[in-house]
C-alpha positions as CSV (number, residue, x, y, z in Angstrom):
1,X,0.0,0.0,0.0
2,X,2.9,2.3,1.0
3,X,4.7,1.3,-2.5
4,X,1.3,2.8,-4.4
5,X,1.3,5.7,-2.4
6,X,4.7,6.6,-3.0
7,X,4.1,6.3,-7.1
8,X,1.2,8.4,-6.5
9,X,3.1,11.2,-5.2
10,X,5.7,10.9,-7.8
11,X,3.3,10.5,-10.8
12,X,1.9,14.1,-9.0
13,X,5.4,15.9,-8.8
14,X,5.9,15.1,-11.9
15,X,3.0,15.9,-13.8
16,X,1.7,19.0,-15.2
17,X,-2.1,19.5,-13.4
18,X,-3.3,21.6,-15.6
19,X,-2.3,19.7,-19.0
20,X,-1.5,16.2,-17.5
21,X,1.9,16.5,-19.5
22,X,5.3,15.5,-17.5
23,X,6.4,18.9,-15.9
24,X,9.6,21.1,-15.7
25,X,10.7,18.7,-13.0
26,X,10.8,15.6,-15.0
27,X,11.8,18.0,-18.2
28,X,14.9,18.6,-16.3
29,X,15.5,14.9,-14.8
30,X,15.0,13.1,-18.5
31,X,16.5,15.4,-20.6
32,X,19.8,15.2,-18.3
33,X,19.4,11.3,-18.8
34,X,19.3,11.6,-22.4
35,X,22.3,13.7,-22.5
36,X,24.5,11.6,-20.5
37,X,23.3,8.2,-22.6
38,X,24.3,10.3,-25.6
39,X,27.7,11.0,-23.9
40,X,28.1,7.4,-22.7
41,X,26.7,5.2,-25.3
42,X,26.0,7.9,-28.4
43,X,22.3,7.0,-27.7
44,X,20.2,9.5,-30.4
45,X,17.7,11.8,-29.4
46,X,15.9,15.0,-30.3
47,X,14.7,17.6,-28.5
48,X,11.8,19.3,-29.9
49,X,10.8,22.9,-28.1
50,X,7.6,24.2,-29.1
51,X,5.8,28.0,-27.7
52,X,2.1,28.9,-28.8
53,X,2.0,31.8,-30.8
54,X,0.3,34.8,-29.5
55,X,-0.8,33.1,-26.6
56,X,-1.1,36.1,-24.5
57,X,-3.7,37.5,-26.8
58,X,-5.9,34.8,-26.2
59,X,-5.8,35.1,-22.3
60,X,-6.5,39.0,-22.8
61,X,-9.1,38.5,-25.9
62,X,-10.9,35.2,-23.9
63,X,-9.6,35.1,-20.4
64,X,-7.6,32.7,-18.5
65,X,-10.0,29.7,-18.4
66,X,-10.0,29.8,-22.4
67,X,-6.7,29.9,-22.2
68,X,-6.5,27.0,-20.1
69,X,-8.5,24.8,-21.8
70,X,-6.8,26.0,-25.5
71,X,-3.9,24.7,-23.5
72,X,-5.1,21.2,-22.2
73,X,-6.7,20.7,-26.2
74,X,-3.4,21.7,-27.5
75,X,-1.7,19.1,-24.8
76,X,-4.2,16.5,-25.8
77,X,-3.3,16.6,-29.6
78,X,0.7,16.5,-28.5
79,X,0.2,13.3,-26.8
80,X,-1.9,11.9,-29.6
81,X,0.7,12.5,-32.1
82,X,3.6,11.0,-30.3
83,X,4.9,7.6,-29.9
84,X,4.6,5.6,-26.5
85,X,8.3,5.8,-26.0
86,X,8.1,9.4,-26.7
87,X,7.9,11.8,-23.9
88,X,6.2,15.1,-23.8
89,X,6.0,18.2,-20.9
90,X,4.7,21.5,-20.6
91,X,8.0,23.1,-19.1
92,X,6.2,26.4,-18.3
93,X,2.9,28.6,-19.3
94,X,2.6,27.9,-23.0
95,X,5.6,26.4,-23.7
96,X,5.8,22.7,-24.6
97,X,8.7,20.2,-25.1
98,X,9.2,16.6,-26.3
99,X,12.0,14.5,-25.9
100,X,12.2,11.9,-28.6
101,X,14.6,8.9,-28.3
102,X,16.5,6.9,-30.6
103,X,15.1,9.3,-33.6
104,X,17.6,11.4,-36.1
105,X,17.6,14.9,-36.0
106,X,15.7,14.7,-39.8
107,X,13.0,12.6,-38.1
108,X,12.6,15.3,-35.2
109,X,12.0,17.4,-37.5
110,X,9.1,15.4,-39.5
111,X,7.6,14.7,-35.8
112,X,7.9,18.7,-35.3
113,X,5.8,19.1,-38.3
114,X,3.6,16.8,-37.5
115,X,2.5,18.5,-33.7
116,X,2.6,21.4,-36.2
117,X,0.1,20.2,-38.7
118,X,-2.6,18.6,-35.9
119,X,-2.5,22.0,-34.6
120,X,-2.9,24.1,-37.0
121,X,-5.3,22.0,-39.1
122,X,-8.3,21.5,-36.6
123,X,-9.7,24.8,-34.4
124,X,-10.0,24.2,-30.7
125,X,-13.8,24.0,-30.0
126,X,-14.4,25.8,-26.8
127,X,-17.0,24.8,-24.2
128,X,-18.8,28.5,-24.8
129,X,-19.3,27.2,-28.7
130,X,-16.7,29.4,-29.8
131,X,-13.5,28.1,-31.9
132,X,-10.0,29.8,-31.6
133,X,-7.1,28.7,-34.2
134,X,-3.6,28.4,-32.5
135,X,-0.5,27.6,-34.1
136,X,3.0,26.4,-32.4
137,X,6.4,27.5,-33.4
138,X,9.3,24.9,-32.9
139,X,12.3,24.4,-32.4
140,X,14.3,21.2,-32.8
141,X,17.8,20.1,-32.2
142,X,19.9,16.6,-31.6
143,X,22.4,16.3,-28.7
144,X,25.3,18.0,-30.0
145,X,25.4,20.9,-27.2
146,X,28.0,19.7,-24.4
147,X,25.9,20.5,-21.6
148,X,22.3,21.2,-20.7
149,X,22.3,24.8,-20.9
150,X,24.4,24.5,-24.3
151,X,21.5,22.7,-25.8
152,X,18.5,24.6,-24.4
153,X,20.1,27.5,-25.8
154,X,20.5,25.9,-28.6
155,X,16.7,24.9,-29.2
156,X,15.7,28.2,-28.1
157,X,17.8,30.1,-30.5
158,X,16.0,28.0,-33.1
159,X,12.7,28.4,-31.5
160,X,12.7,31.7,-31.8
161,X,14.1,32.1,-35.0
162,X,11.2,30.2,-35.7
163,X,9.2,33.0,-34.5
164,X,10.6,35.6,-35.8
165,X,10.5,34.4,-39.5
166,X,6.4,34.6,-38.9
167,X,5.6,31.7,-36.9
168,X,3.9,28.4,-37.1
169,X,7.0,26.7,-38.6
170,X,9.6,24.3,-37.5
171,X,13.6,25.4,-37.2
172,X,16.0,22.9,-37.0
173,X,19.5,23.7,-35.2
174,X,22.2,21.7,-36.2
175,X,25.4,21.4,-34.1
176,X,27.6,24.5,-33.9
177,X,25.7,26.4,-35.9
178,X,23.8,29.8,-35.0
179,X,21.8,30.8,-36.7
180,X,19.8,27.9,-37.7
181,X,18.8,27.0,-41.2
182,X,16.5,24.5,-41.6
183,X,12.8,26.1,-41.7
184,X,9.7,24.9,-42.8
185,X,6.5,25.6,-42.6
186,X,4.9,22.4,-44.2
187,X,5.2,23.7,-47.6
């Protein structure tokens, strides 16, 4: 009994409550995992970094429990998309990530796209009868970085380049390089 208790209170530190995703605790904890398999035993991964765009203007236009539930939709159709051995966390407000194992950087990106496409493609039907239409921008990048903070910068950097060329696209990073040059937008 104590054994199922104690998984309980691990499956609730390191879960999301809002979204049910893994959290920025677990985020932390498998990502460092993945880096040091990568390091020890040149086990692939990808990490995939993904921020709703113009998310704040749905909270102001809707309100926070819109927001919340465009947020637990958009969480529902991540988890939907991914593999069982893939993992996926909201690591903070509207920002998502996904750790995907034994995958090559050119099959994080076609994963990327996909999250993109079963975003974009289908509205999020509210409960009030009204429909909004998010998009994600992503980032992606493999485990070149030598250390944790090397590599988040390194995904963010492409995240936000993915913004800044008008968002709702996928940027890949590729080792050493800045900026990063692989874009697409499903086209």
């Amino acid at each position: 009994m104590l054994e199922i208790e104690a998984a309980a209170l691990r499956n609730e530190v390191l879960t999301d409550p809002l979204t049910e995703l893994l959290n920025r605790r677990a985020f932390d904890q498998n990502l460092d995992h993945a880096l040091r398999q990568w390091e020890r035993h040149r086990r692939a991964f990808v990490l995939v970094l993904g921020d709703v765009d113009h998310f704040k203007l749905i909270n102001d236009r809707f309100g926070h429990p819109v927001g919340d539930e465009v947020l637990r939709q958009l969480a529902d159709r991540i988890r939907s998309a991914l593999r069982k051995s893939d993992l996926a966390f909201r690591i903070g407000g509207e920002e998502f990530a996904v750790l995907l194992t034994e995958t090559s950087l050119k099959g994080g990106a076609e994963v990327a796209n996909k999250l993109r496409r079963c975003i974009d493609e289908e509205p999020v039907s509210l409960s009030t009868g009204q429909t909004i239409f998010p998009t994600v921008s992503f980032g992606v990048c493999g485990p070149g970085a030598p250390t944790l903070a090397a590599l988040m910068a390194q995904v963010d950097r492409a995240l936000y380049q993915a913004k800044s060329l008008g968002r709702n696209r996928v940027v890949v990073a590729h080792e050493g390089e800045y900026p990063p040059h692989s874009v697409s937008n499903g086209s």
